[in-house]
Backbone as CSV, one residue per row, in Angstrom:
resi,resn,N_x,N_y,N_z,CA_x,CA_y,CA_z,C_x,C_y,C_z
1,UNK,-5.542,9.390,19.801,-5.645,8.019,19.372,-4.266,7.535,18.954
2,UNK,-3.680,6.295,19.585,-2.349,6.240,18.844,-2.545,5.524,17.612
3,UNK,-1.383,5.943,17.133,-1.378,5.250,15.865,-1.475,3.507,15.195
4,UNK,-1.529,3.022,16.012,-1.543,1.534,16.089,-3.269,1.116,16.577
5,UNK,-3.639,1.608,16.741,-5.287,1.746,16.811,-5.811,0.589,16.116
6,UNK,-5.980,0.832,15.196,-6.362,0.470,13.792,-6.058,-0.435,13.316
7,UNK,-4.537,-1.110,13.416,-3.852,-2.079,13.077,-4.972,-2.990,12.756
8,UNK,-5.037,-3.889,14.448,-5.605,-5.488,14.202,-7.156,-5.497,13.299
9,UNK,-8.133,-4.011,13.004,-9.264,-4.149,12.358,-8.811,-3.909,10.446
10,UNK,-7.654,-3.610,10.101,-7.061,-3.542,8.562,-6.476,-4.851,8.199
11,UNK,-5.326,-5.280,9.484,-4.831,-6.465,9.251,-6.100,-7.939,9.399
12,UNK,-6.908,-7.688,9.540,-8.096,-8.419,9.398,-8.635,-8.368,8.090
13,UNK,-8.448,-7.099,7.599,-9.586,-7.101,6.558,-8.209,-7.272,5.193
14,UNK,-6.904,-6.850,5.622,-5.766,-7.313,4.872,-5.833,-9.161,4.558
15,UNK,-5.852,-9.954,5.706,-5.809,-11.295,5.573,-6.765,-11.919,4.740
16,UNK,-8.573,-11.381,4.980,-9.617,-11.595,4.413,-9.182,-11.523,2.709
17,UNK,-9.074,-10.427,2.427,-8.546,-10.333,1.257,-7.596,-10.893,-0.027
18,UNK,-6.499,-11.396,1.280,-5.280,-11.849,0.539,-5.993,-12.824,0.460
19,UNK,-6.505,-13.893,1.694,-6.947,-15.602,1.149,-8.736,-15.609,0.485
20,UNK,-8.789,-14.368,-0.103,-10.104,-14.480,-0.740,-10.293,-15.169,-2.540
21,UNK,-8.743,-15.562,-2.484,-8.350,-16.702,-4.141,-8.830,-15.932,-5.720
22,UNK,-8.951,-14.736,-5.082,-8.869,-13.485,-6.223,-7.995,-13.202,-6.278
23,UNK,-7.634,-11.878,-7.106,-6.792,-11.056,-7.700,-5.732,-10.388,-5.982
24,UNK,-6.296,-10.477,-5.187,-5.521,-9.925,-4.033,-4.750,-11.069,-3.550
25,UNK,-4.828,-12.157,-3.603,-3.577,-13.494,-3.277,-2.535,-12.661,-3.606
26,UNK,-2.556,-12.131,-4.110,-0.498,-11.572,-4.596,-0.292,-10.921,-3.316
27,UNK,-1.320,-10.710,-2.442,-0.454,-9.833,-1.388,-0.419,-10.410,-0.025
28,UNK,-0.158,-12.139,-0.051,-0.488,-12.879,0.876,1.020,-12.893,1.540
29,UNK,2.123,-12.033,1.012,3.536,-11.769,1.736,3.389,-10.580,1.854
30,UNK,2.836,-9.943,1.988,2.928,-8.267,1.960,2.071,-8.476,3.795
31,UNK,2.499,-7.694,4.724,2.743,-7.703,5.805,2.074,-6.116,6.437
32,UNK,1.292,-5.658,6.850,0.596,-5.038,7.323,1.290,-4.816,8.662
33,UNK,2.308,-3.676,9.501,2.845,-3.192,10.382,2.441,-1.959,11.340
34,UNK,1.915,-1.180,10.492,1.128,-0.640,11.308,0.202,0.691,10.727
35,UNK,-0.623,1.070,11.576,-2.004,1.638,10.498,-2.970,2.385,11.637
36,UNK,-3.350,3.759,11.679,-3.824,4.477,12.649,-3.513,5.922,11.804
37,UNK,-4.949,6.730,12.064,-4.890,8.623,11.829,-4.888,8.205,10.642
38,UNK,-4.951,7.519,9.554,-5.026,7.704,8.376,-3.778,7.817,7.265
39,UNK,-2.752,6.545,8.418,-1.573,5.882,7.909,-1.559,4.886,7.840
40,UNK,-1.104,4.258,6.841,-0.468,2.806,7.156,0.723,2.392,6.439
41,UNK,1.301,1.371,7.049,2.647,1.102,7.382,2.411,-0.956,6.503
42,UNK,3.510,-0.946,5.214,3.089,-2.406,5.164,5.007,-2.434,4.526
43,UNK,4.924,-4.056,4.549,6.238,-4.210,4.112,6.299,-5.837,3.638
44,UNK,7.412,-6.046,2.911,7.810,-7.413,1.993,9.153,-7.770,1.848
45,UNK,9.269,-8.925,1.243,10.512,-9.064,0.586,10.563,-9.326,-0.725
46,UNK,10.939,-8.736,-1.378,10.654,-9.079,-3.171,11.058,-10.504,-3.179
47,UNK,10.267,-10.944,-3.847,10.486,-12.719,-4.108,10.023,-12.674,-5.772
48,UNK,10.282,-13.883,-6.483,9.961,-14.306,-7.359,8.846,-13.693,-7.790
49,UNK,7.613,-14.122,-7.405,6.503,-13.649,-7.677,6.355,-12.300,-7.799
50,UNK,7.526,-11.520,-7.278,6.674,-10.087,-7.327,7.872,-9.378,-8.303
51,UNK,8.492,-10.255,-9.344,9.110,-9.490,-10.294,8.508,-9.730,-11.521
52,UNK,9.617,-8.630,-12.552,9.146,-8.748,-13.888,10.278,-9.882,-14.226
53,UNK,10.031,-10.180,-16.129,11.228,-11.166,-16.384,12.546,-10.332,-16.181
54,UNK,13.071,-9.494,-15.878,14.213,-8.844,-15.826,14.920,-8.818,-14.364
55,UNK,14.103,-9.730,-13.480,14.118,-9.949,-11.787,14.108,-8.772,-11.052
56,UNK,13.312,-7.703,-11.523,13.225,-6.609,-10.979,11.586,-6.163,-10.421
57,UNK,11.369,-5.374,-9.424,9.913,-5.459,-8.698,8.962,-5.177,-9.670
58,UNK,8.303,-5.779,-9.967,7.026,-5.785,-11.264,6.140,-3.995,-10.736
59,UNK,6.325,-3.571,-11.911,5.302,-2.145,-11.972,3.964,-2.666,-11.764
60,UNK,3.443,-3.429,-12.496,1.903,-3.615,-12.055,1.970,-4.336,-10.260
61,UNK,2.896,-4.462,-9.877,2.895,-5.116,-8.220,2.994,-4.044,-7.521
62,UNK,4.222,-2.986,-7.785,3.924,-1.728,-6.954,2.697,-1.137,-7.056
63,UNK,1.853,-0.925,-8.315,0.840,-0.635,-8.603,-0.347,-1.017,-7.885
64,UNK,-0.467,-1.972,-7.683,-1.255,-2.916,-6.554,-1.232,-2.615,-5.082
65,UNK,0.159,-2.273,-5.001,0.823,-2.006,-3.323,0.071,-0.828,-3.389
66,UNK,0.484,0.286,-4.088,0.209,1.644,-3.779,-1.437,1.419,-3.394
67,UNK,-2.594,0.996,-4.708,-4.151,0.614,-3.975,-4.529,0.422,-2.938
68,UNK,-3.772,-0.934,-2.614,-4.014,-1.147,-1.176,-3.935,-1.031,-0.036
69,UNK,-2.392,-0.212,-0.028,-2.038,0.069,1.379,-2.465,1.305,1.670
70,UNK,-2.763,1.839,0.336,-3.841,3.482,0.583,-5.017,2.996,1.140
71,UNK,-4.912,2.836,0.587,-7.192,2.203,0.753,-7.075,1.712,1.994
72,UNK,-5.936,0.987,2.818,-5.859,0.653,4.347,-5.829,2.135,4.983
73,UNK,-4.925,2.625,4.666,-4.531,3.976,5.677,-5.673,4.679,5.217
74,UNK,-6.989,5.079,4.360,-7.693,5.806,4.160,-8.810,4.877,5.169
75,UNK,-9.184,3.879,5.392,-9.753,2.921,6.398,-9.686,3.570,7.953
76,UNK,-8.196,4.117,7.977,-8.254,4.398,9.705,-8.031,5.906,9.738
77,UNK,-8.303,6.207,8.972,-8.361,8.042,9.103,-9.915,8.473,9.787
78,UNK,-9.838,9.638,10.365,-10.946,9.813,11.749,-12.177,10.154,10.297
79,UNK,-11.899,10.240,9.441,-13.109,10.247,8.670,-13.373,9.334,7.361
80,UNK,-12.936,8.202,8.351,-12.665,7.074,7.101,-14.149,6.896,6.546
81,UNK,-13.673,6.477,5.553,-15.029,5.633,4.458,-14.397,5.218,3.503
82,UNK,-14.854,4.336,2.700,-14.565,2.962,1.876,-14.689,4.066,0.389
83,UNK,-13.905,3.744,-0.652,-13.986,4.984,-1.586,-13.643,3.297,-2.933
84,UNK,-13.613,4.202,-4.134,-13.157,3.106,-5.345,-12.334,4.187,-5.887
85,UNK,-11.665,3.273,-6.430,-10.438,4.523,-7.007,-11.189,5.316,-7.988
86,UNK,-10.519,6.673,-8.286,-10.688,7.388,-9.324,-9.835,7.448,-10.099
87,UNK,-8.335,7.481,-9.986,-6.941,7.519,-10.590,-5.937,7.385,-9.294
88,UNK,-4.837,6.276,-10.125,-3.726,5.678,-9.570,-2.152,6.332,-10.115
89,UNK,-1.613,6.969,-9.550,-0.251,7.082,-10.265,0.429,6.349,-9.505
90,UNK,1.645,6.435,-10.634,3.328,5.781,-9.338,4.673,6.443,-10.669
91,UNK,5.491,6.521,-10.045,6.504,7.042,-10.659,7.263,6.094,-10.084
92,UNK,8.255,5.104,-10.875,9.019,4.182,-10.992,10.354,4.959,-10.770
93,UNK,11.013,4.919,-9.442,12.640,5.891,-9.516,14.174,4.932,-9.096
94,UNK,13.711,3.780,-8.909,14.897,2.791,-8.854,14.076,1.166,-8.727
95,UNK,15.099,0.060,-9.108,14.800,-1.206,-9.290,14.848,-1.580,-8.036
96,UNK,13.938,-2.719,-7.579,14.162,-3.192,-6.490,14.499,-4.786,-6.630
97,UNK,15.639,-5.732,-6.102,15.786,-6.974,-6.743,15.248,-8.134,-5.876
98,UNK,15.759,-9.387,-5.980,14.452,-10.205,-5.285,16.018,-10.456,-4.075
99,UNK,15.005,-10.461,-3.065,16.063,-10.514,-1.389,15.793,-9.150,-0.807
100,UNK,15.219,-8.273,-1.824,15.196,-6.686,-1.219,14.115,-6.831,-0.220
101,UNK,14.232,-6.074,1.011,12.936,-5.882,1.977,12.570,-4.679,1.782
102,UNK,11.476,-4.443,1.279,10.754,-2.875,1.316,9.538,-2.273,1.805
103,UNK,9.948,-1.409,2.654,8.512,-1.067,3.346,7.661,0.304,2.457
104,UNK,6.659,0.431,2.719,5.765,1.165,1.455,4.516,1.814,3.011
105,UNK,5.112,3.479,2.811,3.948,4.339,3.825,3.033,4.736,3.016
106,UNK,2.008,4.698,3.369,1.343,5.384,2.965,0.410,6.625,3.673
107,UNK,0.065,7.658,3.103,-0.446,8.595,4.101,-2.216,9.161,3.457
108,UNK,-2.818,9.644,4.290,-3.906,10.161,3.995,-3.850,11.762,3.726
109,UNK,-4.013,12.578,2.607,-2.986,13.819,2.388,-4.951,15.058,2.681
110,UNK,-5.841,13.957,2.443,-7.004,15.032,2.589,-8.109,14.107,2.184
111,UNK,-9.352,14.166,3.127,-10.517,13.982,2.830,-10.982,15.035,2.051
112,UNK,-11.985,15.331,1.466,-12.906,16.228,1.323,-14.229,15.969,0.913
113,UNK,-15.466,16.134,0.881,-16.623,15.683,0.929,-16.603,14.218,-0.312
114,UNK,-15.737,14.470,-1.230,-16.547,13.015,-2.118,-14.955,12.559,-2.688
115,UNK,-13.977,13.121,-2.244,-13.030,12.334,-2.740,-11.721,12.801,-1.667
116,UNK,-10.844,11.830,-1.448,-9.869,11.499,-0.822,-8.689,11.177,-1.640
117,UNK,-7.737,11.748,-1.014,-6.112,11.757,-1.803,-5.024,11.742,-1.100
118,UNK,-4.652,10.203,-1.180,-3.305,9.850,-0.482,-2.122,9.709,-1.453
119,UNK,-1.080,9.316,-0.730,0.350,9.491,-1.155,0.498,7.966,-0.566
120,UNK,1.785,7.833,-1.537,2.745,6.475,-1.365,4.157,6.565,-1.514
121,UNK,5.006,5.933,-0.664,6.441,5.953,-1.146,6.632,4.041,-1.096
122,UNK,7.240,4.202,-1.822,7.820,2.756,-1.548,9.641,2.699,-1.828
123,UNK,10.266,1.609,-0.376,11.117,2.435,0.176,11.990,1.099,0.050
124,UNK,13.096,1.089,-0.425,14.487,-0.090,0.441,14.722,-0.061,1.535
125,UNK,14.120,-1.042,2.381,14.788,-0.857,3.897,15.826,-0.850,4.239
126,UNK,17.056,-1.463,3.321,18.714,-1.069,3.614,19.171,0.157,3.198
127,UNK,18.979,0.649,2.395,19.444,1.671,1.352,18.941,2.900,2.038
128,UNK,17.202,3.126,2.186,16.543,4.212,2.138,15.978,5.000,0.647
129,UNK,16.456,4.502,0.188,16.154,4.658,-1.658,14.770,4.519,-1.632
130,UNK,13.974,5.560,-2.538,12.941,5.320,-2.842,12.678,4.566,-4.291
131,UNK,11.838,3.422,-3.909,11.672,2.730,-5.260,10.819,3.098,-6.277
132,UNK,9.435,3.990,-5.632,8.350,4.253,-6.243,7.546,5.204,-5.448
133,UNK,7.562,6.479,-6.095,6.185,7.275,-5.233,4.574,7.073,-6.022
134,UNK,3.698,6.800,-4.925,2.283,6.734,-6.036,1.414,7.867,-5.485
135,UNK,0.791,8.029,-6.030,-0.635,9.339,-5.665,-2.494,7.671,-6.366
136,UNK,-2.924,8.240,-4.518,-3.764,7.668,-5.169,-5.657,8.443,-4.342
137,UNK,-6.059,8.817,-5.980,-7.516,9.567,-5.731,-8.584,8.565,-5.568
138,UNK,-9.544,8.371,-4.512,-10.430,7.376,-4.931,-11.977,8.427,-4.454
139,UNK,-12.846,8.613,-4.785,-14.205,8.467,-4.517,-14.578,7.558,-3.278
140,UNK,-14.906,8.563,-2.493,-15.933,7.918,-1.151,-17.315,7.549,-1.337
141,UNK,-17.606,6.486,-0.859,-18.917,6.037,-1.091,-20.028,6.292,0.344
């Protein structure tokens, strides 16, 4: 299956989401690239909105990123199912400023009968610097 499989049925349910005038509007610049096997691939440009007052990438926004773009790449894994989180980490390892473009992988690291556990990096696309790694456990439903 290639990896791009998956794309146009996440980036569907990505768009649904963002213009659903909830709590997911924040991710109506966040860009869905590509997503298949139980990866996905999303990316941005830090803008205004997605800092703290210090013009630096807001922790609760990476925080958000890491949820969602897991919960996409756990969507197209060959044993996908829809899960709710159980626990979210992220480890904060450099600032990202507003003009920065950053893309954020995420991977599917293991199903197992009732819970699933992916990984996150979130990345400077000039630099290569990692901005933020997250771990995220959710419960399959």
């Amino acid at each position: 299956m290639a990896a791009t499989s998956k794309l146009p049925l996440i980036q569907a349910m990505w768009l649904q989401c963002s213009k659903s005038g909830g709590f997911d509007a924040i991710f109506n610049k966040v860009k869905l690239i590509s997503g298949g096997e139980g990866k996905c691939e999303a990316e941005f440009t830090v803008e205004k909105e997605h800092t703290n007052f210090m013009g630096y990438l807001h922790g609760g926004f990476s925080a958000s990123v890491v949820d969602m773009v897991s919960s996409m790449a756990l969507l197209t894994h060959p044993k996908h199912n829809a899960g709710v989180s159980v626990n979210i980490s992220v480890s904060y390892l450099k600032g990202a400023q507003i003009g920065e473009e950053i893309l954020v992988k995420a991977h599917t690291d293991r199903v197992a009968k009732k819970l699933a556990f992916l990984s996150v990096q979130i990345i400077n696309k000039e630099t290569g610097d990692l901005v933020a790694l997250g771990s995220h456990t959710k419960y399959l439903l």
